[in-house]
C-alpha positions in Angstrom: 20.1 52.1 -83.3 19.1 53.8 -79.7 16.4 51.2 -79.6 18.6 48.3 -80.4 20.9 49.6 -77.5 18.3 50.5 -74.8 16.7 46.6 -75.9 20.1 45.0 -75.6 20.4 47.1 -72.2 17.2 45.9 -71.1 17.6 42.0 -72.2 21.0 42.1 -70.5 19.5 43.0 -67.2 16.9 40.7 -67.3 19.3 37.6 -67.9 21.3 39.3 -65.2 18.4 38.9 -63.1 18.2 35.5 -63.3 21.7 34.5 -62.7 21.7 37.1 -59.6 24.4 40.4 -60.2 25.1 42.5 -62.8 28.0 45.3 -63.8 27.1 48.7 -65.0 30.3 50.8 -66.1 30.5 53.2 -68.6 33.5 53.0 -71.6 36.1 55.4 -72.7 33.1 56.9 -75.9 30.6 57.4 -72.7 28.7 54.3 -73.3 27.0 52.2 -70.2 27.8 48.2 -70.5 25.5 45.9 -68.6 27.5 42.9 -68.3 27.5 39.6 -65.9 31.1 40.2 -66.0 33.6 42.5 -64.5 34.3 45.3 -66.2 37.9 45.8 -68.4 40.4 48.5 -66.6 39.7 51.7 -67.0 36.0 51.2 -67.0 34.0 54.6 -65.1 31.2 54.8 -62.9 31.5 50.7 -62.1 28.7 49.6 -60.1 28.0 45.8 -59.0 24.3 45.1 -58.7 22.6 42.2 -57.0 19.3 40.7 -57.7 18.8 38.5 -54.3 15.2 38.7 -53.8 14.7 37.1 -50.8 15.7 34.3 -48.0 18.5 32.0 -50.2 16.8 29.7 -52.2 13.9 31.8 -53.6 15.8 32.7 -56.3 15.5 29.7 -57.2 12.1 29.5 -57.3 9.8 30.0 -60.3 9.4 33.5 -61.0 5.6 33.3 -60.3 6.3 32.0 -57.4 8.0 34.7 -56.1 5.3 37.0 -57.1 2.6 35.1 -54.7 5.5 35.0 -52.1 6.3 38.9 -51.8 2.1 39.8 -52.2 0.3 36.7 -50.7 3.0 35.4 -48.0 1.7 31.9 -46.3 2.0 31.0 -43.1 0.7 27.7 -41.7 0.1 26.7 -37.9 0.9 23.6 -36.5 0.7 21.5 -33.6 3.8 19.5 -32.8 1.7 16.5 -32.2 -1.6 17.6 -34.7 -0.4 14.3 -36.7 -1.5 13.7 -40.9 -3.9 16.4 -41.5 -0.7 19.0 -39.8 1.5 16.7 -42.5 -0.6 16.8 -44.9 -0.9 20.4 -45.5 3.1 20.6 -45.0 3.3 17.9 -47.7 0.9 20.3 -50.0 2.9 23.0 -49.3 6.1 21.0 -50.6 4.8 19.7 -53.1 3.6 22.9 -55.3 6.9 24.7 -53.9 5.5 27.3 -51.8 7.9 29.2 -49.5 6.2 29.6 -45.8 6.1 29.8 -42.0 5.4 27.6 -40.0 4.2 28.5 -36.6 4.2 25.8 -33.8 1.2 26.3 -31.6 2.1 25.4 -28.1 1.2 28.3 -25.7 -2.0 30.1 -24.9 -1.0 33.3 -26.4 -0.3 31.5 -30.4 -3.8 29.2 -29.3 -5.5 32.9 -29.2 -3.5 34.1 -32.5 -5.1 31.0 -33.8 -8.3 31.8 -32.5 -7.9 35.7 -33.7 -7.7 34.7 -37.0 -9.8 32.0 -37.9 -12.4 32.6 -35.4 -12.0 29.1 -34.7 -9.6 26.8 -32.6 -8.8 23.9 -35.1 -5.2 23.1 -36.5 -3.7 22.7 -38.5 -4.9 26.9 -40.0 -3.2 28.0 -43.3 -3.1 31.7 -43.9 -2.5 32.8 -47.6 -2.0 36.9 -47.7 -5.5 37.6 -45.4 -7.0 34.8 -46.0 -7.5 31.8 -43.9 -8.5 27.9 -44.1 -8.5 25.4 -41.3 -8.0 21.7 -40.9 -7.2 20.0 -44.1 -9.5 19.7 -46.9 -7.0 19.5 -50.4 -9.5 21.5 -52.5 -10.0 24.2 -50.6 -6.1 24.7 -49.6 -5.3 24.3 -53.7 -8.2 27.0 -54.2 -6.9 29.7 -51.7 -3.0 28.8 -53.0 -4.5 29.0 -56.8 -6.5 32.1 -56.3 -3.5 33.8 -54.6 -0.9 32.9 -57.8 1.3 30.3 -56.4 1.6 27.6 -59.5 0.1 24.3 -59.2 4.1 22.4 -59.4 7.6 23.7 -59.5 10.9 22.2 -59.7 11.1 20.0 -56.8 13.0 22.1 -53.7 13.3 20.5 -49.8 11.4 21.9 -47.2 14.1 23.1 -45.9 14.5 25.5 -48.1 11.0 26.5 -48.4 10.0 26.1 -44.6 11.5 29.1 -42.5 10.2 27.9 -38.9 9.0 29.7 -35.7 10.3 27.2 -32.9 8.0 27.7 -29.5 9.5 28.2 -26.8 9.9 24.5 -25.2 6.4 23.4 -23.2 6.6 22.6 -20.0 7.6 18.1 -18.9 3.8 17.6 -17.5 2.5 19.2 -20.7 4.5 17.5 -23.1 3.3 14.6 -21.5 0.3 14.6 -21.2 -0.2 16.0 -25.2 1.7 12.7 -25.7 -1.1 10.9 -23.9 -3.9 12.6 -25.8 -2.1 12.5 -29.2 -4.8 12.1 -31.8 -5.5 11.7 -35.6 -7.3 14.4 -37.1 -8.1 18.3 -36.4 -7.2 19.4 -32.5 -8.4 22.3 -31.1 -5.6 24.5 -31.0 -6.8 26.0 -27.1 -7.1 22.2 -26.2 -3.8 21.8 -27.1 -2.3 24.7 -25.7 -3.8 24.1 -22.0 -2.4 20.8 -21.3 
């Protein structure tokens, strides 16, 4: 019967879990309820758990997700004008529901985070946990998202609720316009970028 109890205790929580809070009280024969529901009157030792796990939304998420999420977090750098392979990668990202952050690249100092991390100065530069990928090449971004966890789909979520952004600081007129000038398709060095 104690097994039947601490199972039912256990599978109560767990649904809990997915719908986000929980009740533990104790009854009048010294009993502890796990319920999604308040407790009646005269309940002891209430306490209201919640099972947020993150930024709103990722409960949502698939559970696996949330595994890669909390062990292999992903950020992906960007330039505002690094054109389809920078939307590309975003698209990926989207499309098999990972949560990220993305990093505009438009000073010196994220140009030589870029370079600190991938040794190189090419956009747009995923990071999965430590490891690191740039430009876009769909195989090898799917590989480092596979090898870290993240499942291949999910139920389809916006970006805006996977995409927590870092917004730059705004560049200066003559920069802006002159990135606008040399806007092109494909990879950009990021320290090209971040001079003009």
């Amino acid at each position: 019967m104690r097994i039947l109890l601490v199972a039912a205790a256990i599978l109560s929580t767990v649904c809990t879990d997915a719908f986000g809070q929980a009740y533990r009280w104790v009854d009048q024969d010294g009993r502890v309820h796990y319920t999604q529901t308040p407790p009646p009157p005269g309940a002891k030792g209430v306490q209201r758990k919640s099972f947020q796990h993150g930024p709103i939304g990722t409960v949502d998420l698939p559970y696996a997700t949330q595994v890669a999420a909390k062990n292999f977090p992903v950020t992906l750098y960007t330039l505002p004008d690094c054109g389809p392979p920078c939307d590309q990668a975003r698209a990926l990202l989207v499309k098999r529901v990972v949560p990220f952050r993305e990093v505009s690249v438009v000073t010196q100092k994220d140009a030589d985070e870029v370079k600190r991390l991938s040794g190189k100065n090419d956009l747009p530069l995923l990071v999965v946990g430590t490891q690191v990928q740039t430009g876009f090449q769909e195989g090898l971004l799917n590989g480092l998202l596979d090898t870290a966890g993240y499942p291949s789909s999910g139920p389809p979520a916006p970006i805006e609720t996977l995409r927590k952004m870092d917004r730059a600081a705004p560049a200066p007129a003559t920069a802006q316009a002159q990135s606008q000038q040399g806007a092109g398709a494909g990879t950009e060095p990021a320290a090209d970028a971040a001079a003009r």
